[in-house]
C-alpha positions as CSV (number, residue, x, y, z in Angstrom):
1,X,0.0,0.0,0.0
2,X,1.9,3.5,-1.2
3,X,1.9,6.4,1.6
4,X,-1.0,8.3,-0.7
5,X,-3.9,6.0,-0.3
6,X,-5.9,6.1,2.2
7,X,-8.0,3.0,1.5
8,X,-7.4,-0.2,-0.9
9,X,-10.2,-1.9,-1.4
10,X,-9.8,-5.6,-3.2
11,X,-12.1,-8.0,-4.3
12,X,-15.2,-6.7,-1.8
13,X,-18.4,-8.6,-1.9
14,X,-21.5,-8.1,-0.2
15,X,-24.1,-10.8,-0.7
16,X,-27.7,-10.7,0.8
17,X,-29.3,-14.8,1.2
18,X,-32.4,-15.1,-0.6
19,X,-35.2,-17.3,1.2
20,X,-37.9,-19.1,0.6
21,X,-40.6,-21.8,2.8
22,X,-41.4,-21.9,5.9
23,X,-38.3,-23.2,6.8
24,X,-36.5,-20.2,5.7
25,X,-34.5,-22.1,3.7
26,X,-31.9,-20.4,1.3
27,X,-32.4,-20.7,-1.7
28,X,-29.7,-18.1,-3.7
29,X,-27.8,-14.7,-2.9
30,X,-28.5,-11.2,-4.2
31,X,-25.0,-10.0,-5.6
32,X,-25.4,-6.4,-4.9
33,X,-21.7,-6.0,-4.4
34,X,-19.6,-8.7,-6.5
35,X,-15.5,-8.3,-6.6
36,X,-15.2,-4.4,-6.2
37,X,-11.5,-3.2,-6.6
38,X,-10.4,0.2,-6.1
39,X,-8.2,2.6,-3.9
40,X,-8.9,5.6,-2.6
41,X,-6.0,8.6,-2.2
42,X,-5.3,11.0,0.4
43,X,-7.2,14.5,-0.2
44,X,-9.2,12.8,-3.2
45,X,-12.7,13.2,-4.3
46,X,-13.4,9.3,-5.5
47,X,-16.8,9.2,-7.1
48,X,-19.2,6.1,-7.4
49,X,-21.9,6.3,-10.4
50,X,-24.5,4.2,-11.6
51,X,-28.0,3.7,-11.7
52,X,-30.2,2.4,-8.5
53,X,-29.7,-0.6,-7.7
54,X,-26.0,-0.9,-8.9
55,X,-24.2,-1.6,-5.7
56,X,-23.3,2.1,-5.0
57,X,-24.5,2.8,-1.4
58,X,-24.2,-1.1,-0.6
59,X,-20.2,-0.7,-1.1
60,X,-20.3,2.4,1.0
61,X,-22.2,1.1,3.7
62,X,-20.1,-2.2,3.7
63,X,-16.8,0.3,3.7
64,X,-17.8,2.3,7.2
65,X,-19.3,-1.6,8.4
66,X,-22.8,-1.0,8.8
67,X,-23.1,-3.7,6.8
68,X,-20.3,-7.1,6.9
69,X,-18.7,-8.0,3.9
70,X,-19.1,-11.3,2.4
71,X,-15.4,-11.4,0.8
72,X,-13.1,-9.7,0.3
73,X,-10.3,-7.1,1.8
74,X,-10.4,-3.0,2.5
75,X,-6.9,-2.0,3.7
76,X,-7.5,1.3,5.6
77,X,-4.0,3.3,6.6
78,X,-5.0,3.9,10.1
79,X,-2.9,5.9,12.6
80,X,-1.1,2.7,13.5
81,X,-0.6,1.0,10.6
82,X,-2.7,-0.7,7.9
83,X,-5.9,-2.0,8.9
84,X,-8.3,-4.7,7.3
85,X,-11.2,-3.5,7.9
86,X,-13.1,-6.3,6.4
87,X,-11.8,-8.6,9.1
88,X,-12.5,-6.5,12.1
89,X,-14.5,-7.7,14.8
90,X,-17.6,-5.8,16.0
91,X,-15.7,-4.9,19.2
92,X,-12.6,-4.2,16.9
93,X,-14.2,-1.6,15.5
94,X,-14.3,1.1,17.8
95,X,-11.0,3.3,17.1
96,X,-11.9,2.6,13.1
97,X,-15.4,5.2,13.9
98,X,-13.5,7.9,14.7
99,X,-11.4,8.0,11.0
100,X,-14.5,6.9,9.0
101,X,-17.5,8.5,8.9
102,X,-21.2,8.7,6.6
103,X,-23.2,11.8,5.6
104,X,-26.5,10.0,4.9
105,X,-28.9,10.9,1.7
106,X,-32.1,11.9,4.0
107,X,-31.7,14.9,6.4
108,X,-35.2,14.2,7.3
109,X,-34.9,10.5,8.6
110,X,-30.8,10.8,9.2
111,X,-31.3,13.1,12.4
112,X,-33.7,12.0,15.6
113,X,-36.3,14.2,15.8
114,X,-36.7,14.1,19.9
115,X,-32.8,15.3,20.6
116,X,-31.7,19.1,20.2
117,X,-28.9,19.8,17.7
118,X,-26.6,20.3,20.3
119,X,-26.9,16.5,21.4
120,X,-27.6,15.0,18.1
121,X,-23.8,16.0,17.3
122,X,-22.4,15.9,20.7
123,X,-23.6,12.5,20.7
124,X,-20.2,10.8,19.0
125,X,-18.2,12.9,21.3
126,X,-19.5,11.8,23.7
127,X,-19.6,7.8,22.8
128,X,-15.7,8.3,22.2
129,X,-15.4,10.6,25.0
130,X,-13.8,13.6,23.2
131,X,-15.3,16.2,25.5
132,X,-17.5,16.7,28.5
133,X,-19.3,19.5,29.9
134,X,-17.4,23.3,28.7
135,X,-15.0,21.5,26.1
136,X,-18.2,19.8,24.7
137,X,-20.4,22.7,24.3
138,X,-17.5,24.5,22.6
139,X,-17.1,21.7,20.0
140,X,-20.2,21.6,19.1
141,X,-20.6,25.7,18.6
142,X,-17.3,25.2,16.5
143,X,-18.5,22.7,14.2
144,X,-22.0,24.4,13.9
145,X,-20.2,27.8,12.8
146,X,-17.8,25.4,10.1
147,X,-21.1,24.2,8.3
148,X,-22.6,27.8,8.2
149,X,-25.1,27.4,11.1
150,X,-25.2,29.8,13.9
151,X,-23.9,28.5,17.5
152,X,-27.3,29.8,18.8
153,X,-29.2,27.3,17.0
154,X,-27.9,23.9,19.1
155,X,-30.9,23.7,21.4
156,X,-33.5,23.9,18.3
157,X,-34.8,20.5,17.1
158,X,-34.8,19.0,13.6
159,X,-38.1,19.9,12.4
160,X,-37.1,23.6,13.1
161,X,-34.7,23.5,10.0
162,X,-35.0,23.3,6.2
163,X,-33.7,20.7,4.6
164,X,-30.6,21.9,3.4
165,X,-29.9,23.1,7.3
166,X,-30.6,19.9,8.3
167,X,-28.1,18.3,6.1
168,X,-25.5,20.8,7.3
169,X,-26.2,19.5,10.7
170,X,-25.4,15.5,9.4
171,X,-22.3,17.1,8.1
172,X,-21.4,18.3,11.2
173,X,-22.0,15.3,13.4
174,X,-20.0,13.4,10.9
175,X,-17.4,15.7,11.0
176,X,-17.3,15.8,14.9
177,X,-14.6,13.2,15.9
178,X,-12.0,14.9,12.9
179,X,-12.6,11.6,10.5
180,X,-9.9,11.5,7.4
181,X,-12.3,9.8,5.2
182,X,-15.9,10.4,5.0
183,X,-18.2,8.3,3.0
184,X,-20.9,10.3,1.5
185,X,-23.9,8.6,0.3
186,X,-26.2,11.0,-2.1
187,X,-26.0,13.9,0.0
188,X,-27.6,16.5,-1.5
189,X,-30.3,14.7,-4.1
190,X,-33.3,15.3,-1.9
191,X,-32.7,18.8,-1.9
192,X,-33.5,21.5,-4.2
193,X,-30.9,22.5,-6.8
194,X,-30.2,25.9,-5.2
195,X,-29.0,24.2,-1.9
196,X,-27.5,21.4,-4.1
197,X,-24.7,23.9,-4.9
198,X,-24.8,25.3,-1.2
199,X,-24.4,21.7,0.7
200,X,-21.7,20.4,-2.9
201,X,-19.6,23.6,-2.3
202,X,-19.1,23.4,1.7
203,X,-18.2,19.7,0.9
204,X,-15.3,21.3,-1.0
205,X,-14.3,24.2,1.5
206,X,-14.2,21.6,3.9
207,X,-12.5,18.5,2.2
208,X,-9.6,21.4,1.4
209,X,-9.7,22.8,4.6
210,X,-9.4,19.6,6.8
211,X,-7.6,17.3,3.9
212,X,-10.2,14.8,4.2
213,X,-10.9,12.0,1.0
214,X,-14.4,11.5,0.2
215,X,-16.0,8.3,-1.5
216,X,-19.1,10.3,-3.1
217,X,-22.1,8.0,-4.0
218,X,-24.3,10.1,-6.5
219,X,-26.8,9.0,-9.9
220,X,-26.4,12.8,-11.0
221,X,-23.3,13.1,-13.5
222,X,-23.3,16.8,-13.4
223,X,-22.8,17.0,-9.8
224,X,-20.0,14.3,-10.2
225,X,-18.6,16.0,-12.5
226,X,-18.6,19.1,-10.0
227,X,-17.3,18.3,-7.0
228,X,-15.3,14.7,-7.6
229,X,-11.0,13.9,-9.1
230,X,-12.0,10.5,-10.1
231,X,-15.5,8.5,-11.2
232,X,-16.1,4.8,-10.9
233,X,-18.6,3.3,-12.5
234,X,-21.1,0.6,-11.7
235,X,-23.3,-1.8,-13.1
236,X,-25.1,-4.8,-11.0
237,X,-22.6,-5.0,-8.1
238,X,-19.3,-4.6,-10.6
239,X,-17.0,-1.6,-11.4
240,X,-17.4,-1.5,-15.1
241,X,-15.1,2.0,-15.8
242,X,-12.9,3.7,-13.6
243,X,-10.7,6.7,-14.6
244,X,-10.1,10.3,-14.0
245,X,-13.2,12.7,-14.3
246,X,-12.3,14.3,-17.3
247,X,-11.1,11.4,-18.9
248,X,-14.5,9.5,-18.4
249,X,-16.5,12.4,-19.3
250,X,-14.6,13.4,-22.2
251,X,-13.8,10.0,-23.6
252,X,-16.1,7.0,-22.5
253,X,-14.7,3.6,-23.0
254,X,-17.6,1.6,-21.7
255,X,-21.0,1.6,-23.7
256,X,-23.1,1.9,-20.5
257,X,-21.1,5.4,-19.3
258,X,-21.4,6.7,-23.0
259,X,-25.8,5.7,-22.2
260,X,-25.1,7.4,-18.5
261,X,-23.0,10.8,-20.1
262,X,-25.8,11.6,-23.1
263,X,-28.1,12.2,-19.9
264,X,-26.3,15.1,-18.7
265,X,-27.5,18.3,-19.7
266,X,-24.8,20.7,-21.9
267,X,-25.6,24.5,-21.1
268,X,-25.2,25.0,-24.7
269,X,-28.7,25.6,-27.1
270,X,-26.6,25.3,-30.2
271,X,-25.0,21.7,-29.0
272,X,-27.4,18.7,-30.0
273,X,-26.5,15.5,-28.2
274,X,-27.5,11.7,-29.2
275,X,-29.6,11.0,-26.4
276,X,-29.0,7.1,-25.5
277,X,-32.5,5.3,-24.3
278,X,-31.4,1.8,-22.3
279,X,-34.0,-0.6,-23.0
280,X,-35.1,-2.7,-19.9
281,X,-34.1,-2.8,-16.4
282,X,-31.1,-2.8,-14.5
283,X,-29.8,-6.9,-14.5
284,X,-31.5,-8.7,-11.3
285,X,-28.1,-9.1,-9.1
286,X,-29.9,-12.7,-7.6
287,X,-30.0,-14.1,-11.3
288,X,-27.5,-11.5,-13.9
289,X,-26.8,-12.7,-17.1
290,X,-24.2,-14.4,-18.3
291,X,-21.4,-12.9,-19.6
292,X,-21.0,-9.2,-19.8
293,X,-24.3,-8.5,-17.4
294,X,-24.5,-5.5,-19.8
295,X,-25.0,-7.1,-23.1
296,X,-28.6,-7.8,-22.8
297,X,-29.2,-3.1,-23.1
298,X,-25.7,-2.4,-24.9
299,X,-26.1,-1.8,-28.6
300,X,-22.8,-3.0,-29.9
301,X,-22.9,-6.5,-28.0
302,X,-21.0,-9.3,-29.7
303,X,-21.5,-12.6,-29.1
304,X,-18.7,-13.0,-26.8
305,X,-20.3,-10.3,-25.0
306,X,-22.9,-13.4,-24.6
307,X,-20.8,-15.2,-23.0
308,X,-17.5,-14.2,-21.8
309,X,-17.1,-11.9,-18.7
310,X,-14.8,-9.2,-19.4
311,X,-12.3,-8.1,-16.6
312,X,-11.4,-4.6,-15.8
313,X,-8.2,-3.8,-17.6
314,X,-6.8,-0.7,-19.6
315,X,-7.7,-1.1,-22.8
316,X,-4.5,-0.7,-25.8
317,X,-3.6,3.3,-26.0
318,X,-5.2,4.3,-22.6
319,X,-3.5,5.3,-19.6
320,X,-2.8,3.3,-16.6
321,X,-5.2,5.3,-14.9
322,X,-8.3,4.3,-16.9
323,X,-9.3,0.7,-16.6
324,X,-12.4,-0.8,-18.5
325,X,-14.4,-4.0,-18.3
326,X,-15.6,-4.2,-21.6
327,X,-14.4,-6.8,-24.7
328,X,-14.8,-4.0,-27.2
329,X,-13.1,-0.9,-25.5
330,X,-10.3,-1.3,-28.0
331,X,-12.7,-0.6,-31.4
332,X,-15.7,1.6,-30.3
333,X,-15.3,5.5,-30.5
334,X,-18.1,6.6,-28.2
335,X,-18.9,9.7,-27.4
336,X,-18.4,12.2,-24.0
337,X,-19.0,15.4,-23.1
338,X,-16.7,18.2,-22.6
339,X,-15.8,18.5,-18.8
340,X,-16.0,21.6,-17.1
């Protein structure tokens, strides 16, 4: 592991039994994560794309261990050394919540509406016992004024916010015990697009202030696009591109992030883009197809598409920082956008 990553993760799975009688007996596994590789660097903005029910927030949750991995390694440079978290025990886990945190997609249902402000962030301070009693109170008027709230505001409750205040707040408790990598899942898609750009640019001041990496889980390319250094993306539990952001948006290797790109508005009247219609729905993880688990919505499938499964590699002329799962990367000229 190289001093500037942060997090290597190899091979994760996360499977989810299927059951069925009144025996419960299992009867198959839902895929949702299935051999995930990919690292992380210190101070980067790593983003995770794809459509719902890709894996995206699965592989996030199963990085900060709210949910246990069903294979699989993620090698996280801890203060002490490199840690797996993958093989951690429950108990193991305590010093690991402090240097990874989650800023959760729903300010309504992330924040308990019966405590105060003042305890809903104090409340990991005080489970790692950070600070009591002045120190506390200080902490928590210091990390209310980073977000842009008032200090006055910590003995309101939730329901006295807006949403986008409310989502401040999350990023404040999840900023409370000084994390170095914070995992945020959709963080501003349930708000409106004015506070989109509010809540997308404090996640910048403060990722450059406090030199924090973020893994950020979003379906909107634009805001990717925005805010993140590079984009992985997902299809059905796999990573099926992975490369810098301007390199992905600028020059697509995989047919399903050349469907994903013609979906992003251009702020340009004159511009006319091929807009890409996938038929169907995203491949059922319990049962995907065979082969390329794109082939059955990709318009230039092969027959080995049918029935080989590709492997993410860098395709012939690309550099080693763009990897692609696809058979055909090396003779299809597909089309991007022009990154901002």
């Amino acid at each position: 592991m190289t001093d500037n990553l942060i997090l290597d993760v190899r091979g994760l799975k996360k499977h989810f039994p299927t059951y069925k009688g009144f025996l419960r007996r299992i009867v198959g596994y839902v895929r949702a994560v299935d051999g995930v590789n990919f690292v992380v660097r210190k101070n980067e903005i790593l983003g995770l794309v794809g459509e719902s029910g890709c894996g995206k927030t699965t592989t996030a949750r199963t990085i900060a261990r709210a949910l246990d991995p069903t294979a699989g390694e993620m090698l996280f440079m801890a203060d002490d050394g490199v840690v797996d978290i993958a093989k951690l025990k429950r108990d193991q886990l305590y010093p690991i919540r402090r240097e990874i945190q989650m800023i959760f997609q729903d300010p309504y249902s992330s924040l308990n509406p019966r405590m105060t402000v003042k305890q809903i962030i104090a409340e990991p301070l005080k489970v790692h016992r950070m600070a009591t009693g002045a120190k506390l109170e200080s902490r928590v008027a210091s990390l209310l004024d980073m977000v842009g709230l008032r200090p006055e505001y910590m003995e309101r409750y939730p329901h006295a916010f807006s949403g986008g205040q409310r989502q401040r707040i999350g990023i404040a408790r999840a900023l409370s015990l000084n994390p170095r990598l914070v995992l945020c899942d959709e963080p501003v898609s349930a708000l409106d697009m004015s506070v989109q750009a509010q809540i997308l640019n404090l996640l910048q001041e403060l990722q450059e202030t406090l030199g924090l990496s973020y893994v950020f889980v979003a379906h909107d390319l634009s805001v990717v696009e925005h805010v993140t250094n590079r984009v992985a993306v997902m299809y059905v539990g796999k990573i099926v591109e992975l490369a810098p952001t301007e390199a992905l948006f600028g020059k697509p290797r995989h047919p399903y992030t050349e469907a994903l790109l013609s979906s992003v508005p251009v702020p340009d009247p004159e511009l006319t883009l091929e807009k890409i219609m996938l038929l169907g729905e995203v491949a059922d993880p319990s049962n995907p197809p065979t082969g390329c688990h794109f082939h059955p919505r990709c318009r230039y499938a092969e027959d080995r598409c049918r029935t080989d499964t590709p492997s993410l590699r860098v395709p012939a002329g690309e550099a080693d920082t763009h990897s692609v799962a696809c058979h055909l990367a090396e003779k299809l000229e597909l089309n991007g956008v022009a990154a901002e």
